[in-house]
Backbone bond lengths (Angstrom), bond angles and torsions (degrees), N, CA, C in turn:
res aa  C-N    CA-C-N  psi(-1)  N-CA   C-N-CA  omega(-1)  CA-C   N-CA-C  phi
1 X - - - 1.441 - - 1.532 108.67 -
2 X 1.400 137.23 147.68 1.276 136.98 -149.17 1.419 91.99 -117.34
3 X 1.450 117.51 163.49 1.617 110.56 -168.62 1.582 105.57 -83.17
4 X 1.607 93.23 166.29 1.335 74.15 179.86 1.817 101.85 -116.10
5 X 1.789 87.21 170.84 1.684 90.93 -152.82 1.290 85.96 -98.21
6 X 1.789 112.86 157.70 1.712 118.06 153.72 1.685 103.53 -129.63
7 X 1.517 93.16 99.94 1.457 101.18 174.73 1.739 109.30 -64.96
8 X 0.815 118.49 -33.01 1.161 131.21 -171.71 1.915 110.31 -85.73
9 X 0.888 115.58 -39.72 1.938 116.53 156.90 1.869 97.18 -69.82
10 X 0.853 131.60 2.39 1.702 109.20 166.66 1.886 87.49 -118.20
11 X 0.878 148.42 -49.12 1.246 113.69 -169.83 1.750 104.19 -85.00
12 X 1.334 131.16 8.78 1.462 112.71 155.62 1.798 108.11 -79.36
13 X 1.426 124.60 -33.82 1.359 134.99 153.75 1.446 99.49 -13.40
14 X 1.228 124.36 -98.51 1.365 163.73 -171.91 1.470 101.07 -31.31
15 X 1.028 101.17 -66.87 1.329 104.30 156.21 1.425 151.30 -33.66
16 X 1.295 104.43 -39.13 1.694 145.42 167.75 1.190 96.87 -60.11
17 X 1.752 114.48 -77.80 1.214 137.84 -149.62 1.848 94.17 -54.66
18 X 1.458 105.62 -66.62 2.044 102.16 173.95 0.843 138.06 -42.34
19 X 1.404 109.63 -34.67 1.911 116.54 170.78 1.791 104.40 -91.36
20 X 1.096 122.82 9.79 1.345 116.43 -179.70 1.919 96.62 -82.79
21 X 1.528 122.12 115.98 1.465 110.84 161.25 1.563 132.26 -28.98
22 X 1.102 107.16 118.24 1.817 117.87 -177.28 1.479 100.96 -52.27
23 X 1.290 108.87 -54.91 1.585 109.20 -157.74 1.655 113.12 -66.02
24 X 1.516 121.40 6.06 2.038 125.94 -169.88 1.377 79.80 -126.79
25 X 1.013 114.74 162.25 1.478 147.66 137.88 1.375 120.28 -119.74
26 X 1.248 123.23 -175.57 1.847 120.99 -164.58 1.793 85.21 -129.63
27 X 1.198 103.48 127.90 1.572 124.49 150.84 1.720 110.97 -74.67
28 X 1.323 106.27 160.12 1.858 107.54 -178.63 1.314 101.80 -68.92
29 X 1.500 130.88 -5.89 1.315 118.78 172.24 1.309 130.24 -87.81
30 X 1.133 112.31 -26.21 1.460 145.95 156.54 1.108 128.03 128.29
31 X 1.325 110.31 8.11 1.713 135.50 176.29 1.529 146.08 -40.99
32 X 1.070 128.56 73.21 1.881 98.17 -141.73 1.288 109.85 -84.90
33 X 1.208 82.67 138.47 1.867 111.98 -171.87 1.683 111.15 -92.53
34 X 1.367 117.51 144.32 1.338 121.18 163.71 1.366 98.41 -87.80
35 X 1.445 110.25 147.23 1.569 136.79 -152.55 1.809 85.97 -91.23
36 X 1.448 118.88 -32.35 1.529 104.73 -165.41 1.455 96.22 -138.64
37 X 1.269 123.26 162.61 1.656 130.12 155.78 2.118 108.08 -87.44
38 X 1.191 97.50 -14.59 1.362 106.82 155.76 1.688 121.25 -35.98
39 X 1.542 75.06 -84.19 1.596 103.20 177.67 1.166 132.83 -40.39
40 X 1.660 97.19 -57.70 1.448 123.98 176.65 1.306 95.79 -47.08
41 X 1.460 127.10 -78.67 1.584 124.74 -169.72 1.258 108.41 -65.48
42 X 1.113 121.81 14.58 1.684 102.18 162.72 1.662 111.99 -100.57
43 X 1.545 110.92 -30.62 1.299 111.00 171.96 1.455 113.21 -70.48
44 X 1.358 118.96 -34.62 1.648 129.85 -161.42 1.530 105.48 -45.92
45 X 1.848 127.84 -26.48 1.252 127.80 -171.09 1.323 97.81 -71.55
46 X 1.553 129.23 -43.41 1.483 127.20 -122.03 2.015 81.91 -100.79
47 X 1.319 106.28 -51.38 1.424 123.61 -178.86 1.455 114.36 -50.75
48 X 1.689 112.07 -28.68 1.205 105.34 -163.84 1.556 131.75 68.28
49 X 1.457 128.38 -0.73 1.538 123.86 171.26 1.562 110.36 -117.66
50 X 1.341 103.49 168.96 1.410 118.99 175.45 1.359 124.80 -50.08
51 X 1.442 138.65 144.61 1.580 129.29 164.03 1.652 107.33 -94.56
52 X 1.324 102.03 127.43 1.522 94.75 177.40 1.490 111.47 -105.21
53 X 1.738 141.27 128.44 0.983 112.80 167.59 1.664 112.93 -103.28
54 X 1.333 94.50 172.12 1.804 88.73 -170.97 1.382 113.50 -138.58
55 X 1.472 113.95 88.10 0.878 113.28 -158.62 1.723 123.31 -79.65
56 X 1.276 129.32 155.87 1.281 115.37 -153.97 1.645 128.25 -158.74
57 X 1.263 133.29 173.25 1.268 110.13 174.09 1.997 94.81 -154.00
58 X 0.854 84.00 85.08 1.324 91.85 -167.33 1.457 137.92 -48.15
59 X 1.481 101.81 -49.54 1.531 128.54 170.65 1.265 108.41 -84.76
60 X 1.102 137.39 24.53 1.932 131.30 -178.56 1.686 90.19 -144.75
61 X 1.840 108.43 -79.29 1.283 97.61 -151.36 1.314 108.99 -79.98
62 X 1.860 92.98 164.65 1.874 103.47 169.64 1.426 122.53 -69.36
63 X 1.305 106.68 -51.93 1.451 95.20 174.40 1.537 114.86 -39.46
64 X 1.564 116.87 -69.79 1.218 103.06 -176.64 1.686 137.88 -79.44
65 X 1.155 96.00 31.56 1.563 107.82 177.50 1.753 94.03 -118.93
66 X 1.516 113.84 -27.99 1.488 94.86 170.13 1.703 119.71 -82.03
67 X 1.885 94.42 -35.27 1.876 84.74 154.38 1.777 137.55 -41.23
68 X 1.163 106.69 -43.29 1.191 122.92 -166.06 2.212 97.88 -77.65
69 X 0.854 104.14 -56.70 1.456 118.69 -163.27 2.116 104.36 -74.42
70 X 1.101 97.36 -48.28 1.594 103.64 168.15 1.501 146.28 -90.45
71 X 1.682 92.51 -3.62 1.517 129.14 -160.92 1.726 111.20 -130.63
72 X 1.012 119.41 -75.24 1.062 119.31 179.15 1.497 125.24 -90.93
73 X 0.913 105.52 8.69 1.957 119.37 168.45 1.291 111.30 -125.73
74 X 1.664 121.84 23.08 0.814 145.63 115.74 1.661 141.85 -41.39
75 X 1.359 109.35 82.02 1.916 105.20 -164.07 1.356 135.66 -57.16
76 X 1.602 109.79 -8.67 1.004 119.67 178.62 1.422 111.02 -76.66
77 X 1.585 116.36 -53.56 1.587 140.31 -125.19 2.179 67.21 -95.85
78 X 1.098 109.10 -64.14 1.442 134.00 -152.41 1.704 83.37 -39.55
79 X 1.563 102.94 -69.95 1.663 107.97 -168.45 1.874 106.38 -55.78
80 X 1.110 107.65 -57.25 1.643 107.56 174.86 1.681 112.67 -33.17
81 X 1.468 103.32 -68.08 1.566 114.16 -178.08 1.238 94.70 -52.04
82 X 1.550 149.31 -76.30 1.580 141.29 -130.08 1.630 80.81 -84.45
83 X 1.396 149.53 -10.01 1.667 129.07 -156.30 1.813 74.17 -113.60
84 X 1.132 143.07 -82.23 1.191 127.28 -130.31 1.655 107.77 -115.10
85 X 1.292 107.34 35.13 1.694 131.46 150.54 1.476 113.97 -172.50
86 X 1.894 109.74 149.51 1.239 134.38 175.83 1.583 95.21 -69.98
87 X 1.522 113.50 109.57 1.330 107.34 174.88 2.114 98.98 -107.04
88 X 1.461 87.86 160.87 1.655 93.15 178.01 1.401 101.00 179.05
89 X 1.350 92.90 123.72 1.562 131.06 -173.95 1.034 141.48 -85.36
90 X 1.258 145.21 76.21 1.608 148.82 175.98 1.195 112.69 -75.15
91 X 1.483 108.58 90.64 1.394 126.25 171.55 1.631 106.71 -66.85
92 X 1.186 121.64 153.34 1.643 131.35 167.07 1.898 117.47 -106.71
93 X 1.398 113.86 25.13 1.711 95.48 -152.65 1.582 107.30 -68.46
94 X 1.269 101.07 168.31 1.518 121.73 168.65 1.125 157.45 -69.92
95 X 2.090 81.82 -44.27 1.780 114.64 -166.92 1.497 102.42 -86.03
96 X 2.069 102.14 -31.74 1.634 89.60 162.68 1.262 96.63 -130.96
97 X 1.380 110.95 133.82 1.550 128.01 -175.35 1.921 96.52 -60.95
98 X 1.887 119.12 157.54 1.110 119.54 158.57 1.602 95.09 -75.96
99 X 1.693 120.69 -177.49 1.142 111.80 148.16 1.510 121.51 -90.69
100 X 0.979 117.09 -174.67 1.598 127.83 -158.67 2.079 93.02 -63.55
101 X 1.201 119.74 -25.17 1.593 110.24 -153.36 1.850 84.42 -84.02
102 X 1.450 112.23 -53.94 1.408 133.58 -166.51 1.732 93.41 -50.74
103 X 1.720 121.40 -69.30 1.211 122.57 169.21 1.538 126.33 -26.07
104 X 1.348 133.05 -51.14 1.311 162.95 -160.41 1.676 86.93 -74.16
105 X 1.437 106.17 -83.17 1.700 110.60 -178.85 1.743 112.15 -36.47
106 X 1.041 86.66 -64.80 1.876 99.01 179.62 1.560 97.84 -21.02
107 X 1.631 92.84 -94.36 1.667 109.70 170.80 1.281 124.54 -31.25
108 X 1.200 125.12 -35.84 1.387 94.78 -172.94 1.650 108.98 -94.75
109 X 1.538 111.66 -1.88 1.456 110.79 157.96 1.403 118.41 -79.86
110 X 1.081 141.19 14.13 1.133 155.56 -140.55 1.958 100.58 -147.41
111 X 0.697 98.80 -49.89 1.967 108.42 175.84 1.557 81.76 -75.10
112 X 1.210 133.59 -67.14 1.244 121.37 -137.18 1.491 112.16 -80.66
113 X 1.115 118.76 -16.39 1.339 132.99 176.59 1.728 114.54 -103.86
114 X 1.435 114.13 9.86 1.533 130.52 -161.02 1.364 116.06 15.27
115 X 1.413 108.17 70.29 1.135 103.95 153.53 1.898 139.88 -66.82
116 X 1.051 112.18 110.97 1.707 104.27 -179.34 1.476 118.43 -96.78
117 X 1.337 120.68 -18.21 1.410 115.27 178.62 1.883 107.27 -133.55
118 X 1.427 106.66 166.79 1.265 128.23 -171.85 1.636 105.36 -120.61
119 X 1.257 122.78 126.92 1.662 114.41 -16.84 2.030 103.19 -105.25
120 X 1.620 77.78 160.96 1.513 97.66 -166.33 1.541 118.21 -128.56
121 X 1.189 117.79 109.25 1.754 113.84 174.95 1.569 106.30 -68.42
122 X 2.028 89.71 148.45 1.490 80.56 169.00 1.677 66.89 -158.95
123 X 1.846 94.44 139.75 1.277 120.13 176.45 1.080 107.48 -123.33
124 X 1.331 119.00 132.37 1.616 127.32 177.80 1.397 109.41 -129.03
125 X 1.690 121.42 162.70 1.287 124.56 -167.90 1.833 94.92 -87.01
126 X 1.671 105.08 171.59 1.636 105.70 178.44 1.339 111.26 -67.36
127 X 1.891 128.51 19.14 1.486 115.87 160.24 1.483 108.77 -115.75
128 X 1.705 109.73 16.56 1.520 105.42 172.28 1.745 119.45 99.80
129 X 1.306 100.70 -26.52 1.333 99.58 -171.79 1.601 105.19 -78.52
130 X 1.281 107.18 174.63 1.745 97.11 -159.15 1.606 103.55 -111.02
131 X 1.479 106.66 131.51 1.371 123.27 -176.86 1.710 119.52 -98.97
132 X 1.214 104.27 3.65 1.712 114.48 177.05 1.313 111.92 154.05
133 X 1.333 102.98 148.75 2.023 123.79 -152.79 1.778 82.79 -124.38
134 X 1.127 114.96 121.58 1.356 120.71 159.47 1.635 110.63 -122.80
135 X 1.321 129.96 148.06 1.607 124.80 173.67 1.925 100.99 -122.60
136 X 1.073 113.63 82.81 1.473 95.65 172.24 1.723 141.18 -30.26
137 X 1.244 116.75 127.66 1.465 105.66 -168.27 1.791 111.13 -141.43
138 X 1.822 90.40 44.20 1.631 87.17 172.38 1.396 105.64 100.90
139 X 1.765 133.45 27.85 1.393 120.86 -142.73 1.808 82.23 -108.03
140 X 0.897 111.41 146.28 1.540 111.05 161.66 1.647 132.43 -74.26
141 X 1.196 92.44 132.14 1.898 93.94 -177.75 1.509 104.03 -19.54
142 X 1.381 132.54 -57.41 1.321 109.01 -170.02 1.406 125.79 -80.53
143 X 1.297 118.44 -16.93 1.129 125.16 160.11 1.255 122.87 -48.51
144 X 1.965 123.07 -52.00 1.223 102.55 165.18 1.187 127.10 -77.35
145 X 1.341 137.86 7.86 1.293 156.34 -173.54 1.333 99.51 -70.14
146 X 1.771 119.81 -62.28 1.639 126.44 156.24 1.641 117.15 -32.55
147 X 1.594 88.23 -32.57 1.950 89.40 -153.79 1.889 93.22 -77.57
148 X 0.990 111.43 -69.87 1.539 103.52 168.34 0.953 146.45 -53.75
149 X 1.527 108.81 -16.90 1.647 129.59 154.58 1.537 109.39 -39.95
150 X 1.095 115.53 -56.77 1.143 141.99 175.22 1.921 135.11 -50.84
151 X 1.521 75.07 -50.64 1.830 89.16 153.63 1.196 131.74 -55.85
152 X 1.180 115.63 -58.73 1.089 172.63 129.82 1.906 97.98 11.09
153 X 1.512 92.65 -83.94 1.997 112.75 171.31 1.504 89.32 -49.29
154 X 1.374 121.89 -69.35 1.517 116.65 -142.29 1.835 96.09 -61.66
155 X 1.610 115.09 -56.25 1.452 107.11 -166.78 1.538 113.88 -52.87
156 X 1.449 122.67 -31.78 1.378 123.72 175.84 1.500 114.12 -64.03
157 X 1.333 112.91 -33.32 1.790 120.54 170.80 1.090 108.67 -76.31
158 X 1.436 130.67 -18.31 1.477 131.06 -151.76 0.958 112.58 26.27
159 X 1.354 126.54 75.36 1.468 145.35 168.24 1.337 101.30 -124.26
160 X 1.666 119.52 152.00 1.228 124.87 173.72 1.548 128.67 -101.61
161 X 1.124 107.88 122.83 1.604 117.60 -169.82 1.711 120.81 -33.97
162 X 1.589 110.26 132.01 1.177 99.02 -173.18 1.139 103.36 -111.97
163 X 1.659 121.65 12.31 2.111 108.76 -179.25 1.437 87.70 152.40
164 X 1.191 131.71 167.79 1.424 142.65 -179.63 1.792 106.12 -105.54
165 X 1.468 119.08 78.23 1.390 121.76 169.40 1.786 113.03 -37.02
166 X 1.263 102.77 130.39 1.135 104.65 179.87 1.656 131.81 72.22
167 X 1.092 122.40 17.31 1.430 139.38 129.89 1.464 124.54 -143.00
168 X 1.704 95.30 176.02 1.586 84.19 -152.43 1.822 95.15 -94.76
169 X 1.017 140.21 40.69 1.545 126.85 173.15 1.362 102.39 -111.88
170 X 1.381 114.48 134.01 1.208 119.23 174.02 1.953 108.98 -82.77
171 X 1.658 89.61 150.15 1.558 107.12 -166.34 1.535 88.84 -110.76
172 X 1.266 135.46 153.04 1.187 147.17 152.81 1.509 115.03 -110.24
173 X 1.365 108.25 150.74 1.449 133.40 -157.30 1.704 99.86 -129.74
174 X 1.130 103.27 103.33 1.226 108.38 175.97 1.925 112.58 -118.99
């Protein structure tokens, strides 16, 4: 018996795919990601919120496979984070290499923002400069739920962060 076709499930597809926003893409967690830190800071003025990047290694390390799996596929934390910050992600994986152009970009946001560990938040205001250093270390969805709560209060006060209430990793305020 020959398969059967649904002409009609590929142009509702198609459909999907056009009205889906240009500026996110979907991570395997289901997260939506801004495609650039470009981008992100170019909207960040008009939007008014923070860009967070999150840096990561998805397919190797634990931390960030327990970020991803306990944290961000998480519906609460997930919808909070994507509504009240530009998040965007520089994954590092292994199992499939970036290519050399994708690698290059990664890295040199990654030098430039000194990153040393995986995975690591870094939130900056819509001119780039950096508004808080977080390093994840196992925190539970609600914990960062507090932790960005928090961002969140302070950038609307424009006040500068004094420590992450309610877990124990220290955030720096630069």
């Amino acid at each position: 018996m020959p398969p059967r076709r649904f002409p009609a499930a590929g142009l509702l597809l198609a459909i999907a795919l056009l009205m889906t926003p240009l500026h996110r893409e979907l991570s395997a967690c289901g997260m939506g990601w801004w495609p650039s830190l470009e981008r992100a800071l170019e909207v960040a003025p008009e939007d008014g919120r923070l860009v967070v990047m999150v840096f990561t290694g998805n397919d190797w390390g634990l931390g960030s496979m327990h970020l991803d799996q306990r944290v961000f596929e998480e519906g609460e934390f997930s919808y909070r984070f994507g509504t009240d910050f530009i998040p965007v992600n520089f994954d590092f994986p292994q199992l499939m290499p970036l290519s050399d152009e994708a690698t290059a970009y990664q890295v040199s946001w990654a030098e430039r923002y000194q990153v040393r560990s995986l995975p690591t938040f870094i939130v900056v205001r819509p001119d780039g400069s950096e508004f808080a250093r977080f390093e994840y270390r196992g925190e539970s969805a609600d914990q960062m739920l507090k932790l960005i709560a928090g961002w969140r209060e302070r950038w609307l006060a424009r006040a500068p962060i004094s420590g992450a209430t309610g877990t124990p990793t220290v955030v720096e305020v630069r």
